[in-house]
Steps between C-alpha positions, in 0.01 A plus 500: 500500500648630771752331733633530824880486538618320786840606651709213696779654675818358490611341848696755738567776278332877569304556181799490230323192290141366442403245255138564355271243398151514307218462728658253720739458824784314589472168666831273417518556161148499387275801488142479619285751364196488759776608796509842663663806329909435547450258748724200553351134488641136552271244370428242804370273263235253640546631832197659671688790747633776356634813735510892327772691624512894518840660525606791674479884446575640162624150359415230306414106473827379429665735765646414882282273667235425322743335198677233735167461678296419187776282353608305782117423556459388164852265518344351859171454520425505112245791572359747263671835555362849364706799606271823441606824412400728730463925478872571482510888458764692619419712833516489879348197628252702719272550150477165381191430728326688191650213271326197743164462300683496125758234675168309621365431211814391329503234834144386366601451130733323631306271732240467202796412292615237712169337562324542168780441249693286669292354744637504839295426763749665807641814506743647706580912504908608554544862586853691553496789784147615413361216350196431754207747425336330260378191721442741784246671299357181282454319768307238265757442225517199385909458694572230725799715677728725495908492507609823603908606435681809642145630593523855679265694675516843422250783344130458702253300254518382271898501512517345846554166486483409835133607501461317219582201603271522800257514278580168335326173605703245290823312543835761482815453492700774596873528369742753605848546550689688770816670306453794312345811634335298796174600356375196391595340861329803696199442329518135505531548881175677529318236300638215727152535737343323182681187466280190565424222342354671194772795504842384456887714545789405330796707554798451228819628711685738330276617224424792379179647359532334174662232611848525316728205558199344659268384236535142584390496824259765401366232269514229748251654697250556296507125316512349845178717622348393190615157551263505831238620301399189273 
């Protein structure tokens, strides 16, 4: 038989460790065997929300962002977390629009994860800097909202996030911080037309694009918006 090898990378280090595990992923310390491909998965238990997380460009589930997000979730709300590994090849950002549909489908195993194996009823969708495509163009997923961190607007569709997000009818919250390159707050800027009662800005002061030095309130955010939710 053959099985799939699962690689759970180590916290905040750049590729120098992995620990592999037989046809499972890592969720605490137990391995669940029906998860996505090196994915990263804290068991919410009993509880019927869950929210997948997608990390930024050339990364991985356990890197900036998406780790603090999907633990501090987990520690509040007692939520089932699944952070996804997404296409993570190495090359200008411009080309990974040809990488979209192969991340796509890993979003749908893991929505059909979450709702067949461990039978959440609620999901929620986390995406760093280019995180939004996928509910702009599945309009009908089975999602409930989106939390949006860091998100920038470059590279025409389906890179753009600011189009994307026009595109979305369901609750948003939009997280950004104004430090760093000023990127993140230019583009945060031109999104600020969209907030309403459905579309919600929270600006961290001082933080970067991944949020260094600012993961609490970076967390914060995101368990109070999904605080509102339920």
């Amino acid at each position: 038989m053959n099985h799939r090898h699962h690689v759970v990378w180590m916290g905040w280090l750049v590729g120098a460790f992995c620990l592999a595990l037989v046809g499972g992923c890592v969720g605490g310390s137990e391995a669940y065997r029906d998860a996505p491909d090196r994915s990263a998965y804290l068991d919410g238990g009993d509880s019927k929300v869950g929210v997948i997380l997608l990390h930024g460009r050339g990364h991985h589930p356990t890197w900036k962002v998406v780790d603090p997000l999907r633990r501090g979730i987990h520690r509040e709300l007692g939520y089932h977390t699944l952070s996804l590994q997404m296409p993570a090849a190495n090359k200008p950002w411009r080309e990974y629009a040809a990488d979209f549909p192969r991340a796509y489908e890993e979003i749908e195993a893991g929505i059909a994860f979450l709702r067949e194996k461990r039978n959440v009823e609620t999901i929620y969708l986390m995406g760093h800097s280019m995180g939004s495509a996928y509910l702009a163009r599945h309009p009908d997923a089975p999602v409930a909202g989106f939390i949006g961190v860091g998100v920038r607007n470059r590279g025409g569709p389906p890179l753009d996030s600011n189009a994307n997000l026009r595109m979305i009818s369901l609750p948003v919250v939009d997280i950004y911080g104004d430090g760093g390159d000023g990127v993140d707050l230019q583009d945060a800027r031109a999104r600020s037309d969209m907030v309403s009662d459905r579309y919600k800005q929270v600006l961290i002061p001082g933080a970067n694009h991944t949020f260094d030095r600012h993961e609490r309130p970076m967390v914060q955010a995101a368990v109070a918006w999904l605080s509102e939710r339920q």
